[in-house]
ROROTOR-439670 format. One record per residue (C-alpha): x, y, z; residue in three letters. Coordinates in nm, 4 decimals. Example, Ala and Ser with C-alpha at 12.3 -4.5 7.8 and 13.67 -1.06 7.14 Angstrom:
% residues 2
<<1.2300; -0.4500; 0.7800>; 'ALA'>
<<1.3670; -0.1060; 0.7140>; 'SER'>
***
This chain:
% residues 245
<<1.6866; -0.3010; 0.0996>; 'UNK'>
<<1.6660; -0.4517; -0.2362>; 'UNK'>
<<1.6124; -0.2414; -0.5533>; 'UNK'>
<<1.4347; -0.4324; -0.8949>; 'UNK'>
<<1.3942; -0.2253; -1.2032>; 'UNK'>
<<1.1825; -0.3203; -1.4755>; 'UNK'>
<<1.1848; -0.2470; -1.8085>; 'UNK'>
<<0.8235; -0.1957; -1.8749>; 'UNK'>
<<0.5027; -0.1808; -1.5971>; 'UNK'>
<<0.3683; -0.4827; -1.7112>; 'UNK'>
<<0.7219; -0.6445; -1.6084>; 'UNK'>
<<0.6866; -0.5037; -1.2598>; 'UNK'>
<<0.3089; -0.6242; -1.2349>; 'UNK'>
<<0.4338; -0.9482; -1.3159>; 'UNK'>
<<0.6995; -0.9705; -1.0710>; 'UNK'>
<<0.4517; -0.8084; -0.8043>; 'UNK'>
<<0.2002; -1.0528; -0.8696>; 'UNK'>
<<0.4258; -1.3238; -0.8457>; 'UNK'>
<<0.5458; -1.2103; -0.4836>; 'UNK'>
<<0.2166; -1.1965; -0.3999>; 'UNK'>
<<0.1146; -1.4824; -0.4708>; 'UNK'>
<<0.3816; -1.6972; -0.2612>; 'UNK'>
<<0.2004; -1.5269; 0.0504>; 'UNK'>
<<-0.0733; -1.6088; -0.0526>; 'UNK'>
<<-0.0163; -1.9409; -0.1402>; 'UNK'>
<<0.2375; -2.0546; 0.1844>; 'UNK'>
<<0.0956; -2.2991; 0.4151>; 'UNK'>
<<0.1136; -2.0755; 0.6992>; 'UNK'>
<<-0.1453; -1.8376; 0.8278>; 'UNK'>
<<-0.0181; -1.4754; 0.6457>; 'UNK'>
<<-0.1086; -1.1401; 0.7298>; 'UNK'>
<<-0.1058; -0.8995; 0.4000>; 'UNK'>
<<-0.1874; -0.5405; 0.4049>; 'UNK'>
<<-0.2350; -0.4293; 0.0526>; 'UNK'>
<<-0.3208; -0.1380; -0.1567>; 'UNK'>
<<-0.5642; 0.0263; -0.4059>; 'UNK'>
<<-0.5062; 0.3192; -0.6739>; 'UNK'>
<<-0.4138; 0.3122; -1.0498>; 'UNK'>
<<0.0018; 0.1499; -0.9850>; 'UNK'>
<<-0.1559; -0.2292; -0.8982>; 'UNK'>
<<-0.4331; -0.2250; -1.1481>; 'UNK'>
<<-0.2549; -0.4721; -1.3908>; 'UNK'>
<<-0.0692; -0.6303; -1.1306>; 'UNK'>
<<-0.4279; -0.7816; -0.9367>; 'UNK'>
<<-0.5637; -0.8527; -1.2954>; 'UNK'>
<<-0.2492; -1.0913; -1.3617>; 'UNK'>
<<-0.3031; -1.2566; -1.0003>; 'UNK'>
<<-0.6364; -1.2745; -1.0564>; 'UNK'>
<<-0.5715; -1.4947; -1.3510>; 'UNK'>
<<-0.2895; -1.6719; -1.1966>; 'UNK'>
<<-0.5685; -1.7945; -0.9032>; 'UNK'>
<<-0.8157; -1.9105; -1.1209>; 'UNK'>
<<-0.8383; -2.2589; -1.0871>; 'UNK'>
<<-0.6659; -2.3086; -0.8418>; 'UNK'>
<<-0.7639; -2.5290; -0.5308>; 'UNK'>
<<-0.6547; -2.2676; -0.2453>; 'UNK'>
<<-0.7170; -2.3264; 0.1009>; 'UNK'>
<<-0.7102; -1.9579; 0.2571>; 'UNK'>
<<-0.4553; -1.9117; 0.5190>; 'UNK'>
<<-0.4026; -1.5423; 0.4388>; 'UNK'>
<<-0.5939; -1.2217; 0.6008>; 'UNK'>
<<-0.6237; -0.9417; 0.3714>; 'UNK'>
<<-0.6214; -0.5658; 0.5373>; 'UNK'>
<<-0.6734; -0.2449; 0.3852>; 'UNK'>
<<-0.4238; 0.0126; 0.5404>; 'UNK'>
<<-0.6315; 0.2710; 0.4974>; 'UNK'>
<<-0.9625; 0.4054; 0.4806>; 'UNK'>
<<-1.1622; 0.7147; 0.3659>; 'UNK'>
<<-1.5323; 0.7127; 0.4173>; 'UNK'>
<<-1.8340; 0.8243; 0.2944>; 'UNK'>
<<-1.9808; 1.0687; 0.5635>; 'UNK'>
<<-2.3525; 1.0588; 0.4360>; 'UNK'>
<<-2.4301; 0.7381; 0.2479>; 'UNK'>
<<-2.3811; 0.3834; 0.3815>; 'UNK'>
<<-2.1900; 0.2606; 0.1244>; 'UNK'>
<<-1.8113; 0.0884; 0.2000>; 'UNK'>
<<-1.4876; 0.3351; 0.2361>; 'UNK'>
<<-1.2784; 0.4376; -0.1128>; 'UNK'>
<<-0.9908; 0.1998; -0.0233>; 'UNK'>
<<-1.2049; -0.1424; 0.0581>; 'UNK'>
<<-1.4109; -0.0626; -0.2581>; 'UNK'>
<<-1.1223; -0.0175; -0.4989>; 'UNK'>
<<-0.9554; -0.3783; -0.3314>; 'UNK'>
<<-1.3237; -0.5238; -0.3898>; 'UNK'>
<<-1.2975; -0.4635; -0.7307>; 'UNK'>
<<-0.9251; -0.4774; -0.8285>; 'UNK'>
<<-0.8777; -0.8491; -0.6320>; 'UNK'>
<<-1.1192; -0.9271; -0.3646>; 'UNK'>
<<-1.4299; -1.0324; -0.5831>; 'UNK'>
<<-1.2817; -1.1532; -0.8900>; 'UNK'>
<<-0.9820; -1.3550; -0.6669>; 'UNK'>
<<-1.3067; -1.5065; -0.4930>; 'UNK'>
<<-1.1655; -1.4003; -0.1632>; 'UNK'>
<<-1.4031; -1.5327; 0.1160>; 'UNK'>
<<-1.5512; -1.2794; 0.3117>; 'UNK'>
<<-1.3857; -1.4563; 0.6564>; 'UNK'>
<<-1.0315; -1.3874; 0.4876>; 'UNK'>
<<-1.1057; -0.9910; 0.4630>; 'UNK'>
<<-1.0299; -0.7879; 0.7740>; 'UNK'>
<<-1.1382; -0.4132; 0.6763>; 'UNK'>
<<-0.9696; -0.1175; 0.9018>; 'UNK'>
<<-1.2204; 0.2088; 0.9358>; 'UNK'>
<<-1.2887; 0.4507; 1.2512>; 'UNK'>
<<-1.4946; 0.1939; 1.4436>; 'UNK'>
<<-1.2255; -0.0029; 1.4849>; 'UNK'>
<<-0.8419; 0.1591; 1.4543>; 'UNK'>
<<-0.7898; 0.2389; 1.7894>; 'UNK'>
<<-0.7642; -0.1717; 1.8245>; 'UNK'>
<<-0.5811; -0.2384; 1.4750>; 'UNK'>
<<-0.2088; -0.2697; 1.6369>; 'UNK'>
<<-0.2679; -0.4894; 1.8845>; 'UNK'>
<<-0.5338; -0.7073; 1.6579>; 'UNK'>
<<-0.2119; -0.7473; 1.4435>; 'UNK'>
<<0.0356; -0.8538; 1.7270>; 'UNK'>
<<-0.2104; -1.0568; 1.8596>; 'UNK'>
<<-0.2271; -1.2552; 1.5319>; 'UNK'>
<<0.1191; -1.2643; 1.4697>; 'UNK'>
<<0.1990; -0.9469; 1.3583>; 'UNK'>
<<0.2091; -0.8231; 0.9618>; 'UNK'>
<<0.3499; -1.0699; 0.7373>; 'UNK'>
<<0.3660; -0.8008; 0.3960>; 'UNK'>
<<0.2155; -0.5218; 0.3137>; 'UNK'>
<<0.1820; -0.4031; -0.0578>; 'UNK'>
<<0.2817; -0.0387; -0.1007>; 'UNK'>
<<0.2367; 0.2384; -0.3642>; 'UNK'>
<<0.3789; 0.5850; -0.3024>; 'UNK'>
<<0.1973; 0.9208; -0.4234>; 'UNK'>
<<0.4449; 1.1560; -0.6200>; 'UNK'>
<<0.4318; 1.3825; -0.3057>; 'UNK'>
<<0.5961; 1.1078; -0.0942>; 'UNK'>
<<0.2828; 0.9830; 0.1180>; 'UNK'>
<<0.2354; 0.6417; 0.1687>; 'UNK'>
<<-0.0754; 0.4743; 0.3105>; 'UNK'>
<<-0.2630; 0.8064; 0.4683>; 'UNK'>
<<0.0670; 0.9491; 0.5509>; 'UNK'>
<<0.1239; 1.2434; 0.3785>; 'UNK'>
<<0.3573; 1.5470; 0.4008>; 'UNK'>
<<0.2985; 1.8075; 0.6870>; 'UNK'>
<<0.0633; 1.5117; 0.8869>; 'UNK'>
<<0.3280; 1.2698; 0.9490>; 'UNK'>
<<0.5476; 1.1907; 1.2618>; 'UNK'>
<<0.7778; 0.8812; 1.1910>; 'UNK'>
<<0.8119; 0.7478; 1.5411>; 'UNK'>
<<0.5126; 0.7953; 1.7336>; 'UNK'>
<<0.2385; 0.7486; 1.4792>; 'UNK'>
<<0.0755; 0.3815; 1.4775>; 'UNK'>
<<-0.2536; 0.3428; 1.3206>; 'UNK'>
<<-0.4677; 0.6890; 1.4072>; 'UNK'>
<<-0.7330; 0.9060; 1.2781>; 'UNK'>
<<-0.6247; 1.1832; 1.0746>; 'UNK'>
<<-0.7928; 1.5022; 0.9574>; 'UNK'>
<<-0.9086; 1.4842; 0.5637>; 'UNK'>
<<-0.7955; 1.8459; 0.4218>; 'UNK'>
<<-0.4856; 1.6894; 0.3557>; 'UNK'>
<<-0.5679; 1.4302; 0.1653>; 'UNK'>
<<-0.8503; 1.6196; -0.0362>; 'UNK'>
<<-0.6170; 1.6660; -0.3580>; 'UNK'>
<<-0.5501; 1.3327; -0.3595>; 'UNK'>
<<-0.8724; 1.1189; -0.4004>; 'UNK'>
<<-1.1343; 1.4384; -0.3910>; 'UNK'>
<<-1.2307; 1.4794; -0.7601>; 'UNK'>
<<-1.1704; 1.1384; -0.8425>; 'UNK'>
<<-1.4238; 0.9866; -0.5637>; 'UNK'>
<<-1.6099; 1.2136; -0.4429>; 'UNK'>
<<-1.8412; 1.4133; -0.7204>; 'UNK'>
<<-2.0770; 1.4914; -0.4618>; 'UNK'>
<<-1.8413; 1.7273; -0.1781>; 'UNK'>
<<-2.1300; 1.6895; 0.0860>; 'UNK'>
<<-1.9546; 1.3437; 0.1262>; 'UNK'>
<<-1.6508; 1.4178; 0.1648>; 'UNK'>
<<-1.5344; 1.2829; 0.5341>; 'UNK'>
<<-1.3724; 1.4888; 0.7782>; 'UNK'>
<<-1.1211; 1.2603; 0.9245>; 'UNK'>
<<-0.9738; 0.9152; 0.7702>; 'UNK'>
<<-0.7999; 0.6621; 0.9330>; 'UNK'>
<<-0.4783; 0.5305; 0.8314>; 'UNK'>
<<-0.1516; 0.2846; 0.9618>; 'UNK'>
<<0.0991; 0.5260; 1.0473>; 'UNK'>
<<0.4791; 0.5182; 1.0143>; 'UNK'>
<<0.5379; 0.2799; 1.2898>; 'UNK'>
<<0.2629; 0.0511; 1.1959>; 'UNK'>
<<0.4558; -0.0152; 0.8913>; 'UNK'>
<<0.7630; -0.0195; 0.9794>; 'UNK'>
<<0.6900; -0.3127; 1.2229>; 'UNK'>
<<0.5743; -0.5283; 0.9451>; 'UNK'>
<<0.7695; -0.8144; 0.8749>; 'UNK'>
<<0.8282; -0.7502; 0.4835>; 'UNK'>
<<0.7560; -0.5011; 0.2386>; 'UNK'>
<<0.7068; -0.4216; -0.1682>; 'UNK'>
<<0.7025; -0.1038; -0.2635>; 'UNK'>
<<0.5545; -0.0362; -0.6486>; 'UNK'>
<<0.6064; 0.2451; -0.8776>; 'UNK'>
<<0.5664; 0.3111; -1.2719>; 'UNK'>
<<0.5875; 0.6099; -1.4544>; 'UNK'>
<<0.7647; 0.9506; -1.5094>; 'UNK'>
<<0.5238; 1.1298; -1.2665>; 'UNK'>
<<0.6989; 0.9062; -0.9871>; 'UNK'>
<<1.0553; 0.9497; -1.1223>; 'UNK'>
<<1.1035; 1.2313; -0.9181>; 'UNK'>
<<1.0078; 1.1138; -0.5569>; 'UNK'>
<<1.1582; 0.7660; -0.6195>; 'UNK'>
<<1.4733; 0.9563; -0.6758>; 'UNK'>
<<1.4710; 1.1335; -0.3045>; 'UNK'>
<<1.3099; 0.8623; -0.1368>; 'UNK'>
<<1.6878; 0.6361; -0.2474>; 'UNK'>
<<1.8898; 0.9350; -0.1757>; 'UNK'>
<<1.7549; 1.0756; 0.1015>; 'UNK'>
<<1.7660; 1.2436; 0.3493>; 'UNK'>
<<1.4694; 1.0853; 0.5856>; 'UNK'>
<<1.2445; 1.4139; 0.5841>; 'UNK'>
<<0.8732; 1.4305; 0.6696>; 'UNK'>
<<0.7737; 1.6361; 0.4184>; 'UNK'>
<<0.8772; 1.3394; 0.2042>; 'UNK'>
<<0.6929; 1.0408; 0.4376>; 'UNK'>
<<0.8443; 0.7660; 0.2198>; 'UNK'>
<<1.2041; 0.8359; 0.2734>; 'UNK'>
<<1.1383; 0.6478; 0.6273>; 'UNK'>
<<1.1067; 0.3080; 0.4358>; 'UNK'>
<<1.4234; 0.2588; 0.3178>; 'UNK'>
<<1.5266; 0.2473; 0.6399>; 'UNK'>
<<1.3412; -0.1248; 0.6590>; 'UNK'>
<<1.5495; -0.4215; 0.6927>; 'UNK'>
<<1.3268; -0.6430; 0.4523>; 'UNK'>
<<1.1821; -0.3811; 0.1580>; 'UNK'>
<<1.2352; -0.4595; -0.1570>; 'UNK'>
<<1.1612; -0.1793; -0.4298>; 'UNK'>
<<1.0021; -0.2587; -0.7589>; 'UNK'>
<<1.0149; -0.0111; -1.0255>; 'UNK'>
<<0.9702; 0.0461; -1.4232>; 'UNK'>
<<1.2576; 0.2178; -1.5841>; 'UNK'>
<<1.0547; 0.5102; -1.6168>; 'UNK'>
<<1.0201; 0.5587; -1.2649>; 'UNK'>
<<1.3775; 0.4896; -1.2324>; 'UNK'>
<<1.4562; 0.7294; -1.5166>; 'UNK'>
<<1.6466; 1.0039; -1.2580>; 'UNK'>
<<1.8618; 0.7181; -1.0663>; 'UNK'>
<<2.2316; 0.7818; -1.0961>; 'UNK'>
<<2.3919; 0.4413; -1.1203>; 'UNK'>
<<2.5711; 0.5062; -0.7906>; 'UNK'>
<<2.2144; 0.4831; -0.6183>; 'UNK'>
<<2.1043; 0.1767; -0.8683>; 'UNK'>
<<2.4388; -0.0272; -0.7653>; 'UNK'>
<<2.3994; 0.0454; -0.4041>; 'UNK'>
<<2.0796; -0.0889; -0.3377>; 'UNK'>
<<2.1153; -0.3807; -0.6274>; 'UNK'>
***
């Protein structure tokens, strides 16, 4: 596990962006899970600008990791919508490139991935509870969960007011890679800015691996690297920074 601290969050988008781009730009064919929310706003807007111009020929296929529906209208899930218009339409992603995960087609997203190689990267954020992805505490099982359908109470106080101002819409299940799903990916970046996250970040590094706390699993990944502003990194003891530097 590698550990990067930042001084600032637009230091840490930078350095995100710049990661992501090497995927995206690497000759060979790249499988890249990433993620939506407020922690890689800045960081898509630099990449965005960093592929303009640019003559790319696409050998990358972008997941989303999740997905929470809509149960009445017809419109696209929360987490393909917020990658639509964070990266996917300003980046001028082709369609062909975009492979989006809902509950028509989970049950076949593990072996899709193996059958294509397996997951190159996946982009992470972590909420201040611990959850990663859809796995959040008192829903997750660390060695048996691949990608599944989950039931929605739980993650209600998470996107609820901020999606969904009607609550008629409001799905009953999502779908979501679990813990092992993850965990089999090849490489990962974990991203997190602010006070809010100071707390979690700080028992994620010290453990101990706990459910209730989903995240604490990842450290556990041979090839993670965690990138974090100083504010999120504002409860590390230097024993934890120097151990993971």
């Amino acid at each position: 596990m590698k550990l990067i601290i930042t001084k600032t969050y637009e230091e840490m988008s930078e350095i995100a962006s710049n990661i992501l781009l090497g995927y995206i730009l690497s000759p060979e064919n790249q499988n890249i899970a990433i993620t939506g929310g407020r922690t890689p706003a800045l960081m898509y807007e630099k990449l965005v600008t960093k592929m303009s111009g640019l003559n790319i020929s696409y050998n990358t296929t972008f997941y989303n990791f999740d997905e929470i529906a809509y149960k009445r209208s017809k419109r696209e899930g929360i987490t393909i919508s917020d990658l639509r218009s964070y990266f996917f339409t300003p980046a001028n992603i082709p369609e062909e490139n975009i492979h989006r995960l809902d509950e028509t087609n989970y049950k076949a997203h593990d072996h899709l991935i193996q059958s294509r190689g397996g997951m190159d990267f996946i982009l992470l954020g972590v909420g201040a509870d611990g959850h990663f992805c859809g796995n959040l505490p008192n829903t997750t099982q660390f060695f048996d969960q691949t990608t599944q359908v989950v039931m929605s109470d739980a993650m209600r106080q998470n996107v609820g007011e901020f999606h969904f101002s009607d609550p008629q819409e409001y799905p009953d299940t999502y779908v979501t890679m679990g813990p092992r799903s993850v965990m089999n990916t090849k490489n990962i970046l974990l991203i997190a800015n602010g006070k809010e996250k100071a707390d979690i970040i700080k028992r994620i590094l010290g453990g101990p691996v706990d459910p209730l706390v989903p995240a604490s699993i990842l450290p556990l990944h041979p090839k993670i690297t965690i990138l974090i502003d100083s504010e999120a990194a504002s409860e590390l003891d230097e024993i934890t920074i120097n151990q993971y530097k």
